[in-house]
C-alpha positions as CSV (number, residue, x, y, z in Angstrom):
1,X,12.4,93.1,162.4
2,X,13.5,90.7,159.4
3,X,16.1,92.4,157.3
4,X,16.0,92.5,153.4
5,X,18.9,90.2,153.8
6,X,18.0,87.5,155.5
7,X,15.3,84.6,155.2
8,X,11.6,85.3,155.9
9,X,8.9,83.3,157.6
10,X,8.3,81.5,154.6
11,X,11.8,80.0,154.0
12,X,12.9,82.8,151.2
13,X,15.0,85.3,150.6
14,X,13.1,87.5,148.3
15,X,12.5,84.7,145.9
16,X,15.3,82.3,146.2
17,X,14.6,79.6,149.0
18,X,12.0,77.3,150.2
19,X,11.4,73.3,150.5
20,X,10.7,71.9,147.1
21,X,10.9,68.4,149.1
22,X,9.4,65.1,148.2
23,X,6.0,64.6,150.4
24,X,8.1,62.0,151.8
25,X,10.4,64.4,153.6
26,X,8.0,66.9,154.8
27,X,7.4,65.5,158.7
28,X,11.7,65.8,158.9
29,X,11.6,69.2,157.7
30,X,8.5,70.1,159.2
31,X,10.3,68.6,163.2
32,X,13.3,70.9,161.9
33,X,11.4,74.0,160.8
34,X,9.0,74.5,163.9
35,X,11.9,73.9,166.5
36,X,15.7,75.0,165.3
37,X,14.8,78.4,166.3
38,X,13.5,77.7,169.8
39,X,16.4,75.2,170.7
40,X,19.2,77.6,169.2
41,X,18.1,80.2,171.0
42,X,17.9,78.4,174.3
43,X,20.2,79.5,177.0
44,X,21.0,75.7,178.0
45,X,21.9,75.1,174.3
46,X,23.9,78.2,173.9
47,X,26.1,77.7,177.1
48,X,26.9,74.1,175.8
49,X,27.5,75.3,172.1
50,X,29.3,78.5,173.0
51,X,31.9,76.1,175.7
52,X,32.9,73.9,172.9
53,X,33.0,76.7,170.5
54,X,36.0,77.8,172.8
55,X,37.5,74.8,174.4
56,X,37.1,72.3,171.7
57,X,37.4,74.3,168.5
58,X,39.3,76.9,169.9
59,X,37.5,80.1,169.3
60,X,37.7,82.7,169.0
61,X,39.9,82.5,166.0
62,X,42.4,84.8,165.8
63,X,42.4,87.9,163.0
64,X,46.2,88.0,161.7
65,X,47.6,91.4,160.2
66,X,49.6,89.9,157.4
67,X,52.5,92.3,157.5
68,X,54.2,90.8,154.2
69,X,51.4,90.3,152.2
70,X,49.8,93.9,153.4
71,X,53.6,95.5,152.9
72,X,53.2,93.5,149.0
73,X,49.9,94.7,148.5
74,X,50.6,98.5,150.1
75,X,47.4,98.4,152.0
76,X,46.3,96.4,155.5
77,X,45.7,93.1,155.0
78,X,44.0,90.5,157.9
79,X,43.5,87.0,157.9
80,X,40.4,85.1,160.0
81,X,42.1,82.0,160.8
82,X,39.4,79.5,160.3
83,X,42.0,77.5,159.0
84,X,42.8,77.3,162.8
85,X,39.9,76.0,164.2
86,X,39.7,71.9,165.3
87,X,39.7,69.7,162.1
88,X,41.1,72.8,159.9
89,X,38.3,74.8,158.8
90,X,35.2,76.7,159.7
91,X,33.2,73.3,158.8
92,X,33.2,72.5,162.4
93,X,31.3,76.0,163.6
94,X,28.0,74.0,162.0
95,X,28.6,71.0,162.8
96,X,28.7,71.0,166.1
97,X,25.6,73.2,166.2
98,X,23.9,70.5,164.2
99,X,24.9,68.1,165.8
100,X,23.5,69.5,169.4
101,X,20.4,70.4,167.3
102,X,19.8,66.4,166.3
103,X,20.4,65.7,170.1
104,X,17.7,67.8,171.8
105,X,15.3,66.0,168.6
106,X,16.7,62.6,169.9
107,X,18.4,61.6,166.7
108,X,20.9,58.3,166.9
109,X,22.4,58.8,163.2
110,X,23.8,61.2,161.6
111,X,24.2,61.7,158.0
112,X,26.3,64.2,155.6
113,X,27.5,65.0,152.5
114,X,31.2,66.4,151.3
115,X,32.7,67.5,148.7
116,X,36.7,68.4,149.9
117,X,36.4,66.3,152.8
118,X,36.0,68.9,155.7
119,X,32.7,68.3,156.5
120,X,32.9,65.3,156.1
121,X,35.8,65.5,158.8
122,X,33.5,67.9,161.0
123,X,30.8,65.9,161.2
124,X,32.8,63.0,161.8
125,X,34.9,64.6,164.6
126,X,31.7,65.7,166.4
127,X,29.7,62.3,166.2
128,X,33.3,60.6,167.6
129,X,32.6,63.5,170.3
130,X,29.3,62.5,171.3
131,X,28.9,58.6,170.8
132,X,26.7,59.0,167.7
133,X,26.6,56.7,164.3
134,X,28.0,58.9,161.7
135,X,27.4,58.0,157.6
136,X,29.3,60.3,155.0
137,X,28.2,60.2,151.5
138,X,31.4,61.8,148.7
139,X,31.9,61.2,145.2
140,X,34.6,58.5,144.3
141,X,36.6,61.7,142.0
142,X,36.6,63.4,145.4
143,X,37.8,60.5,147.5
144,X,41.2,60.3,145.6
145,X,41.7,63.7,145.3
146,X,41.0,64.7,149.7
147,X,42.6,61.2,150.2
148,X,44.0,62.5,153.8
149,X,40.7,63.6,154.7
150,X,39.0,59.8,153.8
151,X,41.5,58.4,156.2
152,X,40.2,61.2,158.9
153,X,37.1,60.3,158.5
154,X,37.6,56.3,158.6
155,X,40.0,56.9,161.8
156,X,37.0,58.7,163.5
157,X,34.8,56.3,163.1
158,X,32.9,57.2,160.4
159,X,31.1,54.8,157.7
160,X,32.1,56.8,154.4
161,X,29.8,55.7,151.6
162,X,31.3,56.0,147.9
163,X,29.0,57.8,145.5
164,X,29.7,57.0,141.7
165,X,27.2,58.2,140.0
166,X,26.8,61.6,137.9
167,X,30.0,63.3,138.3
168,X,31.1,61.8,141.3
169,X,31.6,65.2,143.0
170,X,29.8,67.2,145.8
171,X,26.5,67.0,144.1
172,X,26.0,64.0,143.2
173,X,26.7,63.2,147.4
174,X,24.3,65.3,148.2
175,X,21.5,63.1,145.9
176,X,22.1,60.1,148.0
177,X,22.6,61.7,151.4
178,X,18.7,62.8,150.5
179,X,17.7,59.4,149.4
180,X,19.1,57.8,152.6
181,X,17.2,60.6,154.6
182,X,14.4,59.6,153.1
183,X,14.2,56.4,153.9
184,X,15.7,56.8,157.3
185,X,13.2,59.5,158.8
186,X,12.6,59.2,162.6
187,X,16.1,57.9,163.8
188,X,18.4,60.3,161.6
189,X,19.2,63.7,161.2
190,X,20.9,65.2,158.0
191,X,23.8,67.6,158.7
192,X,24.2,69.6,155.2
193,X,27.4,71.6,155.3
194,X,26.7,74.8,153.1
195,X,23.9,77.1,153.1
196,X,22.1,75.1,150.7
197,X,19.1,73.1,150.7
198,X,15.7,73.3,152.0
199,X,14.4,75.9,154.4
200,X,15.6,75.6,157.2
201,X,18.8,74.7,156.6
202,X,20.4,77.6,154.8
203,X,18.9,79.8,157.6
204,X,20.4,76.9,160.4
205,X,23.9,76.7,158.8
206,X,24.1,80.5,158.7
207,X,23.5,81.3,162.1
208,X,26.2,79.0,163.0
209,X,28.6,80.6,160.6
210,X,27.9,83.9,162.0
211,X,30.3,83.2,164.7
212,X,33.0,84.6,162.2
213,X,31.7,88.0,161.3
214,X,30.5,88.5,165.5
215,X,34.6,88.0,166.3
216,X,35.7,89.6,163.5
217,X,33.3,92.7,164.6
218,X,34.8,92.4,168.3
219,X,38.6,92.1,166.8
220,X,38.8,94.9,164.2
221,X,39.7,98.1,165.6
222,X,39.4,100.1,162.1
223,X,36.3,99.4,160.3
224,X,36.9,97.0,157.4
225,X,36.7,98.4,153.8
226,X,36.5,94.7,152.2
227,X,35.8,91.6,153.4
228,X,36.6,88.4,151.0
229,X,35.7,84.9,150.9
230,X,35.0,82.0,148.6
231,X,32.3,80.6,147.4
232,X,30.7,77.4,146.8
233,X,27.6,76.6,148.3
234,X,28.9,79.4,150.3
235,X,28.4,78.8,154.3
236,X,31.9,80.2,155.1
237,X,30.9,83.6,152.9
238,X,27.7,83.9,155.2
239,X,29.8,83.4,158.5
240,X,32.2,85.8,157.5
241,X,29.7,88.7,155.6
242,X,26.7,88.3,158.5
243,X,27.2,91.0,160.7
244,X,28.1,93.7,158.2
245,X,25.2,92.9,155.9
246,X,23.5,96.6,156.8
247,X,26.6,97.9,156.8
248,X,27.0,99.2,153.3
249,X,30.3,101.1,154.1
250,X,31.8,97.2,153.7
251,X,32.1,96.3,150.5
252,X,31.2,92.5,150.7
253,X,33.0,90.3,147.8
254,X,32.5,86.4,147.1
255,X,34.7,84.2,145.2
256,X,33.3,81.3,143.1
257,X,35.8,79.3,141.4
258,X,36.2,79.9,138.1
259,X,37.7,77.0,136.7
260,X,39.7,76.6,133.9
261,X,37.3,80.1,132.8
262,X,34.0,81.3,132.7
263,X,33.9,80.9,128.9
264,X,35.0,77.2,129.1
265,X,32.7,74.7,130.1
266,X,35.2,73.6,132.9
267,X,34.2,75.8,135.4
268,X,31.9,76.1,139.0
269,X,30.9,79.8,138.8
270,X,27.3,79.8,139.2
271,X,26.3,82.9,139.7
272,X,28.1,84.5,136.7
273,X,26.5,81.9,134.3
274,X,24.0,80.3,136.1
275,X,20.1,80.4,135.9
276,X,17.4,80.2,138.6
277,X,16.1,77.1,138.9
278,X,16.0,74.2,141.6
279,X,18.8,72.4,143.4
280,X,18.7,69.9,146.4
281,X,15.1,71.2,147.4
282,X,15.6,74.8,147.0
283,X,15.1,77.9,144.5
284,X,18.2,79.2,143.9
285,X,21.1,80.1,140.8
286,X,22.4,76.8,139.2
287,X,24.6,75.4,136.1
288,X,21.3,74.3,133.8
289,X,21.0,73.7,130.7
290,X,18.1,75.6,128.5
291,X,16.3,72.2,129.5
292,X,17.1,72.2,133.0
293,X,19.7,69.6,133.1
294,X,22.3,70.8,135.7
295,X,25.4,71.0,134.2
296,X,28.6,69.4,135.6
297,X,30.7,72.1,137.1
298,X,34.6,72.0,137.2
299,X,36.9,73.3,139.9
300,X,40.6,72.3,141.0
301,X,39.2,72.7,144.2
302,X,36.7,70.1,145.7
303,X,34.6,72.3,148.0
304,X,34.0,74.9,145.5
305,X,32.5,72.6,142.5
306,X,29.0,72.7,143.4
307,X,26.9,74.0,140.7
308,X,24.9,75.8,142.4
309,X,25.0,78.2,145.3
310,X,23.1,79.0,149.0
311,X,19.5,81.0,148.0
312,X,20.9,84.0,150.4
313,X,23.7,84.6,148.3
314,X,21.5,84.2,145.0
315,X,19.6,87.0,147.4
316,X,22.5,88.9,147.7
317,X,23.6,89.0,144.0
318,X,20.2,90.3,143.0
319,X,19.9,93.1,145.2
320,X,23.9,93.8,144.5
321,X,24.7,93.8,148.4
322,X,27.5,91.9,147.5
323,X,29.8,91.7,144.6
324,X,30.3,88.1,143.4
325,X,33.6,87.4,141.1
326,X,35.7,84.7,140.2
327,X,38.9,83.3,140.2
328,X,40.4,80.5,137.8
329,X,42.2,77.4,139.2
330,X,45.7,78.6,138.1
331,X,45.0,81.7,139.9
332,X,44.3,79.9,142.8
333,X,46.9,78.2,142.9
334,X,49.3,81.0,142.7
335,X,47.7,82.5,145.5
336,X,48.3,79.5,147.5
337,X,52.2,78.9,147.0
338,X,52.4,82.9,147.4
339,X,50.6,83.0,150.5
340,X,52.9,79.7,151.9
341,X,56.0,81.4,151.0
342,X,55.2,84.8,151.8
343,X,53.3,84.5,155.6
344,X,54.2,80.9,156.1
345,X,50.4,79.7,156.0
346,X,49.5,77.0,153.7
347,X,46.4,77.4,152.9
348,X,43.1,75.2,151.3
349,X,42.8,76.0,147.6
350,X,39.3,76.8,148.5
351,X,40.9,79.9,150.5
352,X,43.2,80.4,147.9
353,X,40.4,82.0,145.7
354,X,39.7,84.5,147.9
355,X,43.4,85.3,148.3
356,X,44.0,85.2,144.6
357,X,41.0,88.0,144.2
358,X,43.5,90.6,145.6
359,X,45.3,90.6,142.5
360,X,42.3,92.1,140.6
361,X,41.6,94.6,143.3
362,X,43.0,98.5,142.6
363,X,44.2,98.8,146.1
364,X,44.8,101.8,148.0
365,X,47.0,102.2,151.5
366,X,43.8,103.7,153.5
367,X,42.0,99.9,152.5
368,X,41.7,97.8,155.5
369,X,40.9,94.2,153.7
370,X,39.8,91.2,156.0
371,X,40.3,87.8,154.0
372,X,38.1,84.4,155.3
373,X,41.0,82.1,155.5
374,X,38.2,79.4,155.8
375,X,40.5,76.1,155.7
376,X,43.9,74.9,155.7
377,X,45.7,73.4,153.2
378,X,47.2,69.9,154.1
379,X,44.8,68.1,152.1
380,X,45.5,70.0,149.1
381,X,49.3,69.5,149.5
382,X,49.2,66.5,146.6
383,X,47.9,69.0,144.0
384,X,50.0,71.8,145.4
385,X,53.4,69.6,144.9
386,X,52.2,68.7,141.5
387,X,52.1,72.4,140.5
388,X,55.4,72.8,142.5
389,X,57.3,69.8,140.9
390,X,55.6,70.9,137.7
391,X,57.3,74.7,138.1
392,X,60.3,73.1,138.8
């Protein structure tokens, strides 16, 4: 039985989804559509997905009780330490289900887009893994700013492809990732990183993510009250809210970065001010204008300025399964030093959002409050010692 939640046969979830694609596209996503299914759930796949899941990544991550921060905040507090796995994020969860995926379709290249460099990293790490040509495609603003994660990438072996058009961010690397698929389609197969994009990728990335909310179901002893994650295109969200979807005694809550505020125009919150409309071949909430122009979104952090957001969670918003709120950069970035200094975890200013959000919560000692800690936070440490230099 499909769920209310999830994606139907058609590629939607109630009427956010689909494959607005170019004619051109249609026999890649037609190959992908009629077989992801069939090879996921095959027991051959599985049992070679689910071994480097565990001795590779190094799953399952564990969930941390974080006794200062739950002793500050006078209620129970866990981390998920995606910021654990191989590469330093949950990135690598769909990535190496992709990348199996491409394999059983006989793909030789890979392609991807990124925004803060950890997909970008993922995907790179598992092409170096299995002896396939890997091309990333990220905007020039974000090269400087996830410099360590460039140098990942070109030490993997990975051709990293500058994108300078638009805003030079996560978006605009997605455009070209497209036009080379395009152009490319029998030999290549395009990894996309978020739940984003045409059917069936939000559907594909999702089921990979769900990893995160299956541990976290076997690792909890006390039923969660909250569970919190960012948001961007929002594939660590999914993971992380999956398996408690029909739950509605867990209240589900997603981050999306504010900026420098939802009444600026310097911010990435899409589904507080966005409009339905569609992005990267899909139906879903983006930053348009009244003309449909997608506006530039702003976000300290590189993997949250997207503007827009996976069709599941626009899904979710609608039907209020989830409560979507957001958190400005200086908020985030508080959240990160505090976090550093106060459980000795750095983490990604992505995760940082989410951490940040317990400082608007009313909090009582009987919640029992799981937080995605979906990356960590070494290649944010040049715009953390800025802020730290800056307190100074």
């Amino acid at each position: 039985m499909i769920s209310k939640y999830t994606v139907n046969e058609q590629g939607f979830y109630g009427e956010y989804g689909g494959a607005f694609i170019p004619e051109m596209l249609h026999p890649n996503i037609e190959e992908l559509k009629t077989s992801y299914k069939k090879i996921i759930k095959s027991p051959s796949f599985q049992e070679e997905l689910q071994q480097l899941l565990q001795d590779y990544v190094g799953r399952p991550t564990p969930l941390y009780l974080a006794k200062r921060l739950s002793a500050h905040y006078q209620s129970t507090i866990y981390l998920k330490r995606e910021d654990l796995c191989h590469t330093g994020a949950h990135k690598i969860n769909n990535a190496l289900g992709q990348i199996l995926v491409a394999k059983k379709l006989n793909k030789t290249r890979i392609i991807a887009e990124t925004g803060a460099g950890q997909h970008g990293v993922a995907t790179a790490t598992a092409c170096a893994l299995m002896g396939i040509e890997c091309v990333v495609y990220m905007g020039e603003k974000d090269m400087h700013r996830q410099a360590p994660n460039v140098a990942r990438m070109k030490m993997l072996g990975a051709t990293i492809v500058p994108v300078v058009s638009g805003s030079k961010t996560l978006k605009d690397a997605t455009n070209e990732a497209i036009r080379d698929w395009i152009n490319n389609p029998t030999d290549t197969h395009y990894i996309i990183g978020s739940v984003v994009g045409p059917h069936p990728y939000p559907d594909m990335v999702c089921q990979f993510q769900a990893i995160i909310s299956k541990e976290i179901k076997n690792q909890i002893k006390t039923e969660p009250t909250h569970i919190i994650a960012c948001i961007g295109g929002g594939s660590n969200a999914i993971g992380a809210f999956y398996h408690y979807l029909k739950n509605e005694n867990v209240q589900l809550i997603g981050v999306e970065a504010a900026g420098l505020g939802i009444e600026t125009h310097e911010t990435a919150a899409t589904l507080a001010l966005g409009s339905k409309g569609v992005l990267h071949a899909c139906m879903t909430k983006i930053l348009q204008t009244q003309d449909g122009q997608v506006i530039e979104p702003h976000s300290i952090s590189a993997g949250l300025d997207y503007p827009g957001i996976g069709p599941q969670h626009a899904h979710l918003h609608q039907l209020e399964r989830v409560h979507y709120t957001s958190i400005t950069d200086q908020e985030a970035l508080n959240a990160a030093l505090f976090l550093s200094k106060m459980e000795g975890i750095i983490p990604a200013l992505e995760s940082a959002h989410a951490i940040a959000y317990l400082e608007k919560m009313n909090l009582k000692p009987t919640d029992n409050i799981i937080i995605n800690l979906s990356g960590r936070g070494d290649k944010d440490l040049e715009v953390l010692t800025k802020t730290l230099n800056h307190d100074d």
